[in-house]
SEKE-481292 format. One record per residue (C-alpha): residue in one letter; x, y, z. Coordinates in steps of 0.05 Angstrom, whole numbers, padded with zeros to 5 digits, always signed. Layout:
# SEKE-481292
AXYZ...
***
This chain:
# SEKE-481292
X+00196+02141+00653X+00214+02064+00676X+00165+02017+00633X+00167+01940+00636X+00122+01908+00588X+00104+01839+00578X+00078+01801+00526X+00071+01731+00505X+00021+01699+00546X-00042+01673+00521X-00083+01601+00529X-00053+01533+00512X-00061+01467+00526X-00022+01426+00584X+00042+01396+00559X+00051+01464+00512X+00104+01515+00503X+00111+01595+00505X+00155+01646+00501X+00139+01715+00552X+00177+01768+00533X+00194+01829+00584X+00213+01892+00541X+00246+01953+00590X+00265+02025+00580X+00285+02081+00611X+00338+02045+00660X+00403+02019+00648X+00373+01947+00640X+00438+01911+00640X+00453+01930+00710X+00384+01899+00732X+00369+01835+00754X+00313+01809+00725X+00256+01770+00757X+00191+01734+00732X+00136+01736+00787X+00063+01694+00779X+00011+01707+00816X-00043+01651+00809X-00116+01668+00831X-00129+01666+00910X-00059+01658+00920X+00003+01710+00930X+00049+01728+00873X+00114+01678+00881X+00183+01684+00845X+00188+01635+00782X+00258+01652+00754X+00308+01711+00763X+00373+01730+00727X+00417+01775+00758X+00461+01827+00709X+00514+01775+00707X+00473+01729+00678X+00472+01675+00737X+00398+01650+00740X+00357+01616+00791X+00286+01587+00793X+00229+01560+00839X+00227+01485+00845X+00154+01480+00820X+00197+01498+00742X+00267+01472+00743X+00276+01437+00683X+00210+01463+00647X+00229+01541+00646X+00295+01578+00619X+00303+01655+00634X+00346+01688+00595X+00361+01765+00573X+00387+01800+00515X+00412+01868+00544X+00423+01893+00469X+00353+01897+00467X+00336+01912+00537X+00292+01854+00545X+00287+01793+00587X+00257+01722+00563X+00215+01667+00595X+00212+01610+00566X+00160+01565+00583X+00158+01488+00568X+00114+01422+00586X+00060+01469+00618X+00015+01446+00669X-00052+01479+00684X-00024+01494+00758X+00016+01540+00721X-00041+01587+00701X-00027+01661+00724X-00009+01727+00714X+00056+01728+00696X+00100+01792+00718X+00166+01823+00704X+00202+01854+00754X+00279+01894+00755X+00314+01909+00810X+00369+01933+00821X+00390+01966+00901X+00334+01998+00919X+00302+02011+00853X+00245+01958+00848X+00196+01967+00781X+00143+01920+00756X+00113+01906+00687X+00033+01905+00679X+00034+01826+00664X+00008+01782+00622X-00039+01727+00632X-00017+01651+00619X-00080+01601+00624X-00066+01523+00609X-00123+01482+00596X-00122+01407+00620
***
């Protein structure tokens, strides 16, 4: 059974930091690239940051400079790091690994920054 699970999120203040954390089993996770989704209310769920298995990343202009994804395929889990936070970057944050055809999502976990 394929089980993405995120943690990390929680309320802080604008200018603040955090770490989400995407932990994965049952796939090979190093052969997954690795994406972190947000879905903000009323809007639709947008890419922040992926890494792919070779460990190239790429991110959405709205976090270039402020986020780092990175992943630790020892322990089959992936890594957002989140810095200078802005309330416009309130969501739900998701995991995602893909890989071909083969597509799973994490639950996600909430990120709410106050003003």
């Amino acid at each position: 059974q394929v089980q993405l699970v995120e943690s990390g999120g929680g309320l802080v203040q604008a200018g603040g930091s955090l770490r989400l954390s995407c932990a994965a089993s049952g796939i090979t996770f190093s052969i997954f690239a690795i994406g972190w989704y947000r879905q903000a209310p009323g809007k639709e769920r947008e890419l922040v940051a992926v890494v792919d298995s070779g460990g190239t990343t790429e991110y959405a202009d709205s976090v270039k400079g402020r986020c780092t994804i990175s992943r630790d395929n020892a322990k089959n889990t992936a890594y957002l790091q989140m810095n200078s936070l802005k309330p416009e970057d309130t969501a739900i944050y998701y995991c995602a690994a893909r890989n071909f055809n083969l597509h799973y999502w994490g639950q996600g976990t909430q990120v709410t920054v106050s003003s």
